[in-house]
mmCIF file of the C-alpha atoms, coordinates in Angstrom:
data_MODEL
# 
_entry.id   MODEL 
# 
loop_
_atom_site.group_PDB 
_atom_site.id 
_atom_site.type_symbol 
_atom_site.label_atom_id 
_atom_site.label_alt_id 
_atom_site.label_comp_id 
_atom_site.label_asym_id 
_atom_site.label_entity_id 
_atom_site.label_seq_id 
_atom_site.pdbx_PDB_ins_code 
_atom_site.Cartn_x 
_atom_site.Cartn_y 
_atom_site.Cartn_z 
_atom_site.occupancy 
_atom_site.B_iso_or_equiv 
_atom_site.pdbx_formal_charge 
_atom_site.auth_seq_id 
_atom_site.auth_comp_id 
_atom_site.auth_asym_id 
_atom_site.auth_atom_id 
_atom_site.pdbx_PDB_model_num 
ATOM 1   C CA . UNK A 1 1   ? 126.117 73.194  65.188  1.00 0.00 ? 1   UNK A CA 1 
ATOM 2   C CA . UNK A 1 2   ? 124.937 70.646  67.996  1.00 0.00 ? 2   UNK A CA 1 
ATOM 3   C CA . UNK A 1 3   ? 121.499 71.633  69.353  1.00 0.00 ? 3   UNK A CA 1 
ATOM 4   C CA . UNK A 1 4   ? 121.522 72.375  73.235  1.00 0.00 ? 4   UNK A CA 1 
ATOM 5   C CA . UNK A 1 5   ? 117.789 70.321  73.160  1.00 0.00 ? 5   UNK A CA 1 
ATOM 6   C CA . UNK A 1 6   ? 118.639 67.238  71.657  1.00 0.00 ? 6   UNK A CA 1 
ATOM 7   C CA . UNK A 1 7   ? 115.983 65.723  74.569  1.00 0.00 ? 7   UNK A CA 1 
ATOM 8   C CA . UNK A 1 8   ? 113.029 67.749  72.468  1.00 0.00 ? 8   UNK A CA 1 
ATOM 9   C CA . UNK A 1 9   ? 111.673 65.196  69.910  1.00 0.00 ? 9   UNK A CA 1 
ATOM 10  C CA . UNK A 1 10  ? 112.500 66.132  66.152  1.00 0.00 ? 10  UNK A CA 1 
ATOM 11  C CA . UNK A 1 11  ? 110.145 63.910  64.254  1.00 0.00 ? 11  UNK A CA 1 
ATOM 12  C CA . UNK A 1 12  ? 106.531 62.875  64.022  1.00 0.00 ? 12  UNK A CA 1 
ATOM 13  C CA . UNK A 1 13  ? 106.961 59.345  65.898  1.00 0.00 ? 13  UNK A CA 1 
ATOM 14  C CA . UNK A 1 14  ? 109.013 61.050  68.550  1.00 0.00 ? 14  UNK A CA 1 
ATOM 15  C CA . UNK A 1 15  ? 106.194 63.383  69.391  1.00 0.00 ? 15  UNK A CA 1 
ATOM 16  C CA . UNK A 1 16  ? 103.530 61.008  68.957  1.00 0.00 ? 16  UNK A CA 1 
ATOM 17  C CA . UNK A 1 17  ? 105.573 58.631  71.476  1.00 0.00 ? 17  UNK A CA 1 
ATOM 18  C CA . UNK A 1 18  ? 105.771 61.481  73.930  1.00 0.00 ? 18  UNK A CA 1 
ATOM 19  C CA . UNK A 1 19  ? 102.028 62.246  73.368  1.00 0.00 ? 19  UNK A CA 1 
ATOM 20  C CA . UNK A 1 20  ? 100.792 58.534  74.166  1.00 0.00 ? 20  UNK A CA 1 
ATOM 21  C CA . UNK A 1 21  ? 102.872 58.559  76.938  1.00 0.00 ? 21  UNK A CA 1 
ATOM 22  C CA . UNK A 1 22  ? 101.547 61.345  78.616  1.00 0.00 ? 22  UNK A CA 1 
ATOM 23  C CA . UNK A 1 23  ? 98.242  59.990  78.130  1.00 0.00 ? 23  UNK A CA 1 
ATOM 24  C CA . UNK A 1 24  ? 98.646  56.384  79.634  1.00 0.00 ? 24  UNK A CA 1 
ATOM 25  C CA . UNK A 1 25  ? 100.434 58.817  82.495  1.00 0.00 ? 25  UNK A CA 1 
ATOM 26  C CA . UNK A 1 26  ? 96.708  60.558  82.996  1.00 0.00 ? 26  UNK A CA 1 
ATOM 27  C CA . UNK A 1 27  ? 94.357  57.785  82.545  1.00 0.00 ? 27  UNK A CA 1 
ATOM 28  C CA . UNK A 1 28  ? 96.429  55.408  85.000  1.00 0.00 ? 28  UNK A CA 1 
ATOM 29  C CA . UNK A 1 29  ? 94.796  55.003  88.405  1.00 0.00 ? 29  UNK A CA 1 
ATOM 30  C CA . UNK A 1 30  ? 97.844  55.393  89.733  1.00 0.00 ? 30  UNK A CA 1 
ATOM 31  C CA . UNK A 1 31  ? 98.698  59.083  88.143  1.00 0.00 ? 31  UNK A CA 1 
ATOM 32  C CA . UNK A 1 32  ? 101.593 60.892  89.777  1.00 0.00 ? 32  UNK A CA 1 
ATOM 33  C CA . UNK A 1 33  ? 99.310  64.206  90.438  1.00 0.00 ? 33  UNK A CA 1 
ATOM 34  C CA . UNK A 1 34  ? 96.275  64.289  92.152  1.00 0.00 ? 34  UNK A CA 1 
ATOM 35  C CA . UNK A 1 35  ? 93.884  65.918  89.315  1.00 0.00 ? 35  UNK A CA 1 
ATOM 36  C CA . UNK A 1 36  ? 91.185  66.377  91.256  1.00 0.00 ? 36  UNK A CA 1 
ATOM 37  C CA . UNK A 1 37  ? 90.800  68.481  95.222  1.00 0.00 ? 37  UNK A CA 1 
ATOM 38  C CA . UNK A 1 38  ? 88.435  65.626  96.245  1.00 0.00 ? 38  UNK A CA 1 
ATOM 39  C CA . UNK A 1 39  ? 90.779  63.050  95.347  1.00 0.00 ? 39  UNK A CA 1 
ATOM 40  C CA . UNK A 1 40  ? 91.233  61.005  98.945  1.00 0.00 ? 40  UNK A CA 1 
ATOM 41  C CA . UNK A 1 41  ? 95.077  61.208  97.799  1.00 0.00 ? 41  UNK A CA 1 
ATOM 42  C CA . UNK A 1 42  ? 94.915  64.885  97.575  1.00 0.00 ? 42  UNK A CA 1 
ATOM 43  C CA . UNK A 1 43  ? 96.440  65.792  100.738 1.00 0.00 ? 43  UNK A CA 1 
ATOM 44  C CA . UNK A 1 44  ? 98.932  62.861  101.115 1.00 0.00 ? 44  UNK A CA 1 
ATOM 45  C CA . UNK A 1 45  ? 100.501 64.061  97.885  1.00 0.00 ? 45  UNK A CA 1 
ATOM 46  C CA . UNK A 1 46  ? 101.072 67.455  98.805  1.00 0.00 ? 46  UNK A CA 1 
ATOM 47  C CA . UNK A 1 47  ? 102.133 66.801  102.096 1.00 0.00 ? 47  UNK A CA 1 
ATOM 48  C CA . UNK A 1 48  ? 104.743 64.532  100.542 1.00 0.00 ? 48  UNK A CA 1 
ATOM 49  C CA . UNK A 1 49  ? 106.352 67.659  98.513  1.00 0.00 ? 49  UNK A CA 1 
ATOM 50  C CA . UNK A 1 50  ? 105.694 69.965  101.386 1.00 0.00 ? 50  UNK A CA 1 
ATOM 51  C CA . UNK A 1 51  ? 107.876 67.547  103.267 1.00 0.00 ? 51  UNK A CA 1 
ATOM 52  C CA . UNK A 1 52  ? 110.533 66.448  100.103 1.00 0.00 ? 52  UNK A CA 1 
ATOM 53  C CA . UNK A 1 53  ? 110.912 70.336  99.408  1.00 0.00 ? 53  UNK A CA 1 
ATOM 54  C CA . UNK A 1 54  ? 111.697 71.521  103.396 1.00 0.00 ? 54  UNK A CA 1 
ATOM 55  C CA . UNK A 1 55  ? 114.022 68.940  103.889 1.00 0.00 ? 55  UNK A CA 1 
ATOM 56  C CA . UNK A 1 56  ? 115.875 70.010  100.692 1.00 0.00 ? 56  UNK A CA 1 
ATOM 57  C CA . UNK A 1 57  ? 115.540 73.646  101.658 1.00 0.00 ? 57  UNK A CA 1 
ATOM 58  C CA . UNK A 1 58  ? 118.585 75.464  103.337 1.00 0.00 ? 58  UNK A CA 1 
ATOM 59  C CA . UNK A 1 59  ? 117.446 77.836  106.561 1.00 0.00 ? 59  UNK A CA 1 
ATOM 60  C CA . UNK A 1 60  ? 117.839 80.660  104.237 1.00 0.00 ? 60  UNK A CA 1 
ATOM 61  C CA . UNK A 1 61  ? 115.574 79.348  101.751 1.00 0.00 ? 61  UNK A CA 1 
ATOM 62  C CA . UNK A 1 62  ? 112.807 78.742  104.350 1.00 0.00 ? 62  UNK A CA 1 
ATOM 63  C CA . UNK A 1 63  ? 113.131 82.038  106.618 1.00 0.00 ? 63  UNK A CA 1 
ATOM 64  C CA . UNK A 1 64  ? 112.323 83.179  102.981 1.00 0.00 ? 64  UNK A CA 1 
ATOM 65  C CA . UNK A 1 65  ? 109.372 81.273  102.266 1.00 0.00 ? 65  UNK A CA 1 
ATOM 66  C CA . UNK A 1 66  ? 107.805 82.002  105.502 1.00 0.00 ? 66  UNK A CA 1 
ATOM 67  C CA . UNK A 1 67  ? 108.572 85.834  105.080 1.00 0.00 ? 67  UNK A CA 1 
ATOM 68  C CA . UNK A 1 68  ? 106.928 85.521  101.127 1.00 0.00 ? 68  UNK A CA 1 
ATOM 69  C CA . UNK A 1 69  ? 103.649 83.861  102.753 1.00 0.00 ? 69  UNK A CA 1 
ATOM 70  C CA . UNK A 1 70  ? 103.210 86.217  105.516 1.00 0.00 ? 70  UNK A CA 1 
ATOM 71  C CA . UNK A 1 71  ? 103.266 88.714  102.970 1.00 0.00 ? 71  UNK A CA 1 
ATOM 72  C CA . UNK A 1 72  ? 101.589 87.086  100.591 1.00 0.00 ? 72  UNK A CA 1 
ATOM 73  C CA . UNK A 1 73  ? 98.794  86.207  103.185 1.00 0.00 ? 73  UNK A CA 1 
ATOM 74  C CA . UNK A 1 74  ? 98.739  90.096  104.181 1.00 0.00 ? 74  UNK A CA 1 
ATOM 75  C CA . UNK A 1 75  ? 98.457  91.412  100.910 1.00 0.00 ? 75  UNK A CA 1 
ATOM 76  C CA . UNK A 1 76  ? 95.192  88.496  100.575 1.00 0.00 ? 76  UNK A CA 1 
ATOM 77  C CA . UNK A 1 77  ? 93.885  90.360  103.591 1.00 0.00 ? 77  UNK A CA 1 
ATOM 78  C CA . UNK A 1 78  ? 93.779  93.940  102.307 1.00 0.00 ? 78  UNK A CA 1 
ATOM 79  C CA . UNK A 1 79  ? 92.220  93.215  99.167  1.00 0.00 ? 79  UNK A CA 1 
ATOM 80  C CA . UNK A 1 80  ? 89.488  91.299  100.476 1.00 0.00 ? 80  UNK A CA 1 
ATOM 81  C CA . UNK A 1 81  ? 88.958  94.378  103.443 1.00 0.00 ? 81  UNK A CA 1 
ATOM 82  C CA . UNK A 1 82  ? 90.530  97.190  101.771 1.00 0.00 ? 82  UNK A CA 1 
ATOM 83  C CA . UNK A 1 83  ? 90.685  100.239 104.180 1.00 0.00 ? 83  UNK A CA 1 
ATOM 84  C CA . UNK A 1 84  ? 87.850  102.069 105.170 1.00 0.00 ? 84  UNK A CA 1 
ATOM 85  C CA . UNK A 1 85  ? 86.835  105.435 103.246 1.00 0.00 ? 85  UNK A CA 1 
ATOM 86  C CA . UNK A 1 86  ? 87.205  108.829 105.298 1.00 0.00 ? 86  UNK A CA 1 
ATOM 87  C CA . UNK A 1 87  ? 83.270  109.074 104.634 1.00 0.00 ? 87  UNK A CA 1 
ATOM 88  C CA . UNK A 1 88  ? 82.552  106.118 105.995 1.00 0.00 ? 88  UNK A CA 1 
ATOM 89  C CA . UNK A 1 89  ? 84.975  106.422 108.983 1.00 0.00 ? 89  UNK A CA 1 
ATOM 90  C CA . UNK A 1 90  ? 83.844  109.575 110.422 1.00 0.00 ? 90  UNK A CA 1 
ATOM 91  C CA . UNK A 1 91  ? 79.916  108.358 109.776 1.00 0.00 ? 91  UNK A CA 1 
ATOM 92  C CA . UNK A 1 92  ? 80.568  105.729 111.982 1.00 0.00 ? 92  UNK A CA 1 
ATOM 93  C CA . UNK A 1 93  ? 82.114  107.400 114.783 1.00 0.00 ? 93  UNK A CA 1 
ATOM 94  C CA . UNK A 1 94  ? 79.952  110.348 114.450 1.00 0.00 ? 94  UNK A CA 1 
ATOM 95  C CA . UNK A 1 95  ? 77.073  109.324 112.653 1.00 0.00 ? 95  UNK A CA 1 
ATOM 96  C CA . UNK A 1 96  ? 75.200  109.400 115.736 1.00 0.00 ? 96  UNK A CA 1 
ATOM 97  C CA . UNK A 1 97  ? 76.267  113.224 116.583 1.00 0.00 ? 97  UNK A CA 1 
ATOM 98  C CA . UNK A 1 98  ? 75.850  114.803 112.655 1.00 0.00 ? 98  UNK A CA 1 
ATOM 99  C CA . UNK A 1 99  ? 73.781  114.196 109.785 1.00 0.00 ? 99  UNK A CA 1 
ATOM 100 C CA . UNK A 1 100 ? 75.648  111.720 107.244 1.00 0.00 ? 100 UNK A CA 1 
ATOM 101 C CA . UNK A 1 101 ? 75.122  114.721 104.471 1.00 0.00 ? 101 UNK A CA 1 
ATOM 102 C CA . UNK A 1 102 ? 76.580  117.171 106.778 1.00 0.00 ? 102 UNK A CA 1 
ATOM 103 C CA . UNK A 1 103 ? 79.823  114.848 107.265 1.00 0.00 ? 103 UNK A CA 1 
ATOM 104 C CA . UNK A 1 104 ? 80.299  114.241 103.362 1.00 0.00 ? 104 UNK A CA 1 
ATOM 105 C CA . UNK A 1 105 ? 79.958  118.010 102.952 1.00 0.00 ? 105 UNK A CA 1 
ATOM 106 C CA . UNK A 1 106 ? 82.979  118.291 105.333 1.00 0.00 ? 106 UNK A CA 1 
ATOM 107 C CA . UNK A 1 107 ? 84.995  115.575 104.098 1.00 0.00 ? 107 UNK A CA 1 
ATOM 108 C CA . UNK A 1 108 ? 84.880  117.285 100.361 1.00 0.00 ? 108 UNK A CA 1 
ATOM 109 C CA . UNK A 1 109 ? 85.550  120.696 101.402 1.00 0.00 ? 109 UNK A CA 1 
ATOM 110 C CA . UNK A 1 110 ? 89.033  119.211 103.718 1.00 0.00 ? 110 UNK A CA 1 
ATOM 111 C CA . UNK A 1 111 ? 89.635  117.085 101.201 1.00 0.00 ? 111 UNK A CA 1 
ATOM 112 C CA . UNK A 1 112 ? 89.310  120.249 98.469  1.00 0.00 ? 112 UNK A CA 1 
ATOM 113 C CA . UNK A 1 113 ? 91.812  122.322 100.992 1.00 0.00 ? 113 UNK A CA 1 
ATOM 114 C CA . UNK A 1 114 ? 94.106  119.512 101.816 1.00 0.00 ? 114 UNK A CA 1 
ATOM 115 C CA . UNK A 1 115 ? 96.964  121.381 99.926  1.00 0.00 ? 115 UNK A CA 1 
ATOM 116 C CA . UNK A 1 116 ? 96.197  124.508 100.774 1.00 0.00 ? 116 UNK A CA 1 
ATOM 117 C CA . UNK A 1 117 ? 98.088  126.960 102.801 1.00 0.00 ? 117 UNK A CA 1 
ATOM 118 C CA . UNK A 1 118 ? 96.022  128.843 104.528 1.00 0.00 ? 118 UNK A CA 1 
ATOM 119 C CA . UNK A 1 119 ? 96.124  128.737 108.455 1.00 0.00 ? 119 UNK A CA 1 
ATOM 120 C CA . UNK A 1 120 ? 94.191  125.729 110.002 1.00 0.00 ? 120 UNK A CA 1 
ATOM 121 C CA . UNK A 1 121 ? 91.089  128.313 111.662 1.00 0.00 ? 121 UNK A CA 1 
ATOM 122 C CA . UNK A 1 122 ? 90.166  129.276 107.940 1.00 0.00 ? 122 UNK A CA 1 
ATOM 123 C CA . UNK A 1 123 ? 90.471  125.504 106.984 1.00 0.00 ? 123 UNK A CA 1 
ATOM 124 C CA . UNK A 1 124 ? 88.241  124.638 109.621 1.00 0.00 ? 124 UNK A CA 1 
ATOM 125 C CA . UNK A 1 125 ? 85.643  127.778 109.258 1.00 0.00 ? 125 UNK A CA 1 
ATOM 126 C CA . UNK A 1 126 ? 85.714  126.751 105.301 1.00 0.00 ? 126 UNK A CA 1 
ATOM 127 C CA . UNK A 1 127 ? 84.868  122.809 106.118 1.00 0.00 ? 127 UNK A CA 1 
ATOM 128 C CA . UNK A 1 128 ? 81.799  123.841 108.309 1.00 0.00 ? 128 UNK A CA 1 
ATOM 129 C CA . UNK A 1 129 ? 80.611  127.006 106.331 1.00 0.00 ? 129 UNK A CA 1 
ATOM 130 C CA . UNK A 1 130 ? 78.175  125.681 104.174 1.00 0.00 ? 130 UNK A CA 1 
ATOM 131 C CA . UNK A 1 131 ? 76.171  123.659 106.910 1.00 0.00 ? 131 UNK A CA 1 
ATOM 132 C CA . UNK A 1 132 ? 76.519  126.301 109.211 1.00 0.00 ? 132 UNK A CA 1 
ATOM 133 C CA . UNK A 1 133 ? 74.785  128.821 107.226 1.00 0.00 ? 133 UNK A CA 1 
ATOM 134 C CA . UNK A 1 134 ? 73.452  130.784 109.756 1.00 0.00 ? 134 UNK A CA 1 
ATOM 135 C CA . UNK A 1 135 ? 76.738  131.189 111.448 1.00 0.00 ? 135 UNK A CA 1 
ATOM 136 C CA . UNK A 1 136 ? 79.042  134.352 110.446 1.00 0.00 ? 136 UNK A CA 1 
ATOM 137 C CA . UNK A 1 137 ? 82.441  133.668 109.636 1.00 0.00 ? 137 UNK A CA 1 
ATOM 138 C CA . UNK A 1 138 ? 84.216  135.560 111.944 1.00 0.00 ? 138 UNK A CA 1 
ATOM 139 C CA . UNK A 1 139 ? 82.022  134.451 114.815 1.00 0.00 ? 139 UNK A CA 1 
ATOM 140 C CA . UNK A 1 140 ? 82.903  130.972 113.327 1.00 0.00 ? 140 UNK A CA 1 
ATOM 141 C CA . UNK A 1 141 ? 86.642  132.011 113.396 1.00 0.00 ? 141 UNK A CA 1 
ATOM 142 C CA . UNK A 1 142 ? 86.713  132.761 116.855 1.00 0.00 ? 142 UNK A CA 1 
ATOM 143 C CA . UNK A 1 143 ? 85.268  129.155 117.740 1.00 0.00 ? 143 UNK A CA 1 
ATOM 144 C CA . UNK A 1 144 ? 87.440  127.499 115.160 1.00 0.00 ? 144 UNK A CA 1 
ATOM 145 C CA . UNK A 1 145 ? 90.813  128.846 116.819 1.00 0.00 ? 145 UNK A CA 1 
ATOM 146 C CA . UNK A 1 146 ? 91.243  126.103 120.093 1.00 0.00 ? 146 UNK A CA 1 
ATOM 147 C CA . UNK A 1 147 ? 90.526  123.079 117.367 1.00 0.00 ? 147 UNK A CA 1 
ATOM 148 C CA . UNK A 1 148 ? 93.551  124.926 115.227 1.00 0.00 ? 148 UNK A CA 1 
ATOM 149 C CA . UNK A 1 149 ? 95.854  124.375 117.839 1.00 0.00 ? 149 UNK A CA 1 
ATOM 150 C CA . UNK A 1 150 ? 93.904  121.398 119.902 1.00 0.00 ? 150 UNK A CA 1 
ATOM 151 C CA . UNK A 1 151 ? 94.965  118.346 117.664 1.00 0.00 ? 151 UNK A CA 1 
ATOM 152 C CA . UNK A 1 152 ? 99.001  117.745 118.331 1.00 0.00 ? 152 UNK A CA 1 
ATOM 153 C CA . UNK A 1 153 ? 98.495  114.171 120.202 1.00 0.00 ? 153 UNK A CA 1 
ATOM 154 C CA . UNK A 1 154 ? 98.124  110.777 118.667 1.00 0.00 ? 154 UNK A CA 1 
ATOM 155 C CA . UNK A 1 155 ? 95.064  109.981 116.734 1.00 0.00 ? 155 UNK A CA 1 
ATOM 156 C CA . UNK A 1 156 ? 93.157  108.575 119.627 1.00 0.00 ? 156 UNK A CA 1 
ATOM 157 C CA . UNK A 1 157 ? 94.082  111.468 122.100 1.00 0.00 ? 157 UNK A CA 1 
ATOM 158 C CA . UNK A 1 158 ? 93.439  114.253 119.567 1.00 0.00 ? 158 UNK A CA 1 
ATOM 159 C CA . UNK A 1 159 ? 90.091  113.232 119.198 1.00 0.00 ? 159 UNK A CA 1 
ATOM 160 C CA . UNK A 1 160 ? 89.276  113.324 122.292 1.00 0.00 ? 160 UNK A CA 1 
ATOM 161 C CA . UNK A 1 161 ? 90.761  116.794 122.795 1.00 0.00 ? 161 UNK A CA 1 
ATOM 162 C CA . UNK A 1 162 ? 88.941  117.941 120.164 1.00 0.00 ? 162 UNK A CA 1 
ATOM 163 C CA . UNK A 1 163 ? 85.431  116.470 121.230 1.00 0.00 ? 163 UNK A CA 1 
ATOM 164 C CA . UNK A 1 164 ? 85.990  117.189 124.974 1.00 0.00 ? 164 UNK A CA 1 
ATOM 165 C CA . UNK A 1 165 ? 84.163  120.717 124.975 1.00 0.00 ? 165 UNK A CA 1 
ATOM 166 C CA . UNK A 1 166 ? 80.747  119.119 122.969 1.00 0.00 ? 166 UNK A CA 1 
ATOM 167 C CA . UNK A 1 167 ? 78.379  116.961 125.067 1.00 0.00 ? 167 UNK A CA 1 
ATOM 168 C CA . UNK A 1 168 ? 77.615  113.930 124.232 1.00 0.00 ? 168 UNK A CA 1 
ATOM 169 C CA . UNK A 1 169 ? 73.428  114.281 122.253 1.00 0.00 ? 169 UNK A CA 1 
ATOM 170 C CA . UNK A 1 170 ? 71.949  114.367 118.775 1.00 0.00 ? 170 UNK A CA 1 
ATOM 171 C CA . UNK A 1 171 ? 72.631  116.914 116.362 1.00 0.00 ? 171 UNK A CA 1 
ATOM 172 C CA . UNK A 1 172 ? 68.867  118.314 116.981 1.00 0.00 ? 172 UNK A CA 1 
ATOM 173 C CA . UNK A 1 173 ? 69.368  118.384 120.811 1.00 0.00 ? 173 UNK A CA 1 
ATOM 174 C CA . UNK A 1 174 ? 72.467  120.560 120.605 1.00 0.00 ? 174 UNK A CA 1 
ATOM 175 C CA . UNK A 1 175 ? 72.653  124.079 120.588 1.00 0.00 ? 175 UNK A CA 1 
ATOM 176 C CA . UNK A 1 176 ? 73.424  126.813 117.933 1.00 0.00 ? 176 UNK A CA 1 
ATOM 177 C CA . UNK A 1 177 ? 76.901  127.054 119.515 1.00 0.00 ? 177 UNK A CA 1 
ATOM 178 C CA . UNK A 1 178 ? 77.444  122.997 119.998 1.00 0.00 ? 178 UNK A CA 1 
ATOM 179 C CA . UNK A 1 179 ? 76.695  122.187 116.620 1.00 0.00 ? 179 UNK A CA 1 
ATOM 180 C CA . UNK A 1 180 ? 79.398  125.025 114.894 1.00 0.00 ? 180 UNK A CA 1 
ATOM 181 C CA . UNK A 1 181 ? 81.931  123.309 118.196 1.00 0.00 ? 181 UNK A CA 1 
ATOM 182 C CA . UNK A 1 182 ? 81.142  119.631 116.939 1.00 0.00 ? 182 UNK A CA 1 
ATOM 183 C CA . UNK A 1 183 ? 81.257  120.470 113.446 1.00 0.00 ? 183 UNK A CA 1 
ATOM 184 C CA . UNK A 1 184 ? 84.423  122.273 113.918 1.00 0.00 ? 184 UNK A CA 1 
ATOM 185 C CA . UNK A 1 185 ? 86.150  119.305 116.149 1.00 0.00 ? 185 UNK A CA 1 
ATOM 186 C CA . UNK A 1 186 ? 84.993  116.764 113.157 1.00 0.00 ? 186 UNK A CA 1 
ATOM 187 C CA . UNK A 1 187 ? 86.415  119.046 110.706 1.00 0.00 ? 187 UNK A CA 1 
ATOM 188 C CA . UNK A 1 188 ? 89.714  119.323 112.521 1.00 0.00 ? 188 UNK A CA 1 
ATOM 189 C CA . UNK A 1 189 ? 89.752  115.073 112.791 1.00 0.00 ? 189 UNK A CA 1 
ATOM 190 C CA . UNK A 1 190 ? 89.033  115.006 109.405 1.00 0.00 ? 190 UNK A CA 1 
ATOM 191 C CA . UNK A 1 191 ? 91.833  117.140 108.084 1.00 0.00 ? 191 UNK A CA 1 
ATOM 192 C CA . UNK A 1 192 ? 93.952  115.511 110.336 1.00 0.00 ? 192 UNK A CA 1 
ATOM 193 C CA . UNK A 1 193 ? 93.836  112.356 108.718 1.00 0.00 ? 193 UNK A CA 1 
ATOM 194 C CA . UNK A 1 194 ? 94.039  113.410 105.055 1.00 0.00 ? 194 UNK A CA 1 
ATOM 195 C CA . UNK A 1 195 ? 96.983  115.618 105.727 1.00 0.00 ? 195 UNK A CA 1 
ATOM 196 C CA . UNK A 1 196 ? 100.225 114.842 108.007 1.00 0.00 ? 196 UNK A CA 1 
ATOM 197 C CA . UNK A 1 197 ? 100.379 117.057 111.355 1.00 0.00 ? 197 UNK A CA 1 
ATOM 198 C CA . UNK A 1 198 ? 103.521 118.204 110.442 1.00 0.00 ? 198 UNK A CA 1 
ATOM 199 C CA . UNK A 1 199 ? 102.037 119.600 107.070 1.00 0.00 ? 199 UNK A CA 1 
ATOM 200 C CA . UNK A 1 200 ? 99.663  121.488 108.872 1.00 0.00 ? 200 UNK A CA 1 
ATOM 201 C CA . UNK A 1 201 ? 99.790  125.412 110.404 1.00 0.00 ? 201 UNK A CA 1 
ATOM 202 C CA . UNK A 1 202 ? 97.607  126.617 112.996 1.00 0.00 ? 202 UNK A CA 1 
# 
């Protein structure tokens, strides 16, 4: 039967041919490939292809490239700044406002209820609980209960919302009552961004 490679060499001497071939190809001054990035030749050479390979292209083929790099190029992005953790999200907007332990205590407990079904007040008096210790729950309930229902907005607008009855100090300049209300609003932004609004009950 013929062979469909009769091009690939089938002795010795062939090979050996090839191989010295290949070899003159790489030591010549004038080598088809640029083997080295600080070649002066470098960037002729691949602008040459760049331009051989678009005029060969069809339109289809190089709407298709460009789409491929852009999302190639994205792709490059997010692993080299992969997104933010929930921690370290809500430290920086309220790390000013709450202790950093205080907001990892939060994020754990929403994160522990995210598929629960319980009614959003409980979720919220459960988040703030153990660094309100002083607080009783019920008393905490009745707080909690605007911040169940507060958060229906976008992102931006629902924090606001849920921030708008807390002034504006550090958490040792606040009040028994503003600390439980800021804790509460941070724990109602929190579990609004590990679980969809429409996943949540009031």
């Amino acid at each position: 039967m013929a062979s469909d490679h009769a091009d690939i060499p089938t002795t010795l001497n062939d090979s050996d041919a090839l191989k010295q071939e290949l070899l003159a190809v790489l030591l010549s001054d004038e080598a088809p490939y640029p083997w080295t990035n600080d070649s002066p030749n470098t960037e002729a050479f691949f602008d040459r292809l760049e331009a051989e390979w678009t005029a060969a292209a069809s339109p289809e083929e190089l709407a298709m490239l460009e789409a491929s790099g852009e999302q190639f190029f994205e792709t490059l992005d997010q692993a080299w700044d992969p997104p933010q953790p929930l921690q370290a999200k809500l430290e920086e907007k309220f790390g000013d406002r709450i202790p950093s332990n205080f907001v990892q205590a939060i994020v754990q407990q929403a994160q522990t209820l995210a598929a629960s079904s319980q009614p959003m007040a409980n979720q919220l008096v459960e988040c703030v609980q153990s660094i309100l210790g002083d607080w009783d729950s019920e008393d905490l309930f009745v707080l909690a209960r605007p911040y169940a229902y507060a958060m229906r907005g976008k992102e931006s607008d629902s924090l606001e919302v849920a921030l708008r009855s807390v002034r504006y100090a550090a958490w040792t300049e606040l009040s028994g009552v503003e600390q439980a209300r800021l804790s509460l609003a941070i724990a109602r932004y929190t579990i609004s961004q590990i679980s969809p609004p429409e996943t949540q009950s009031a």
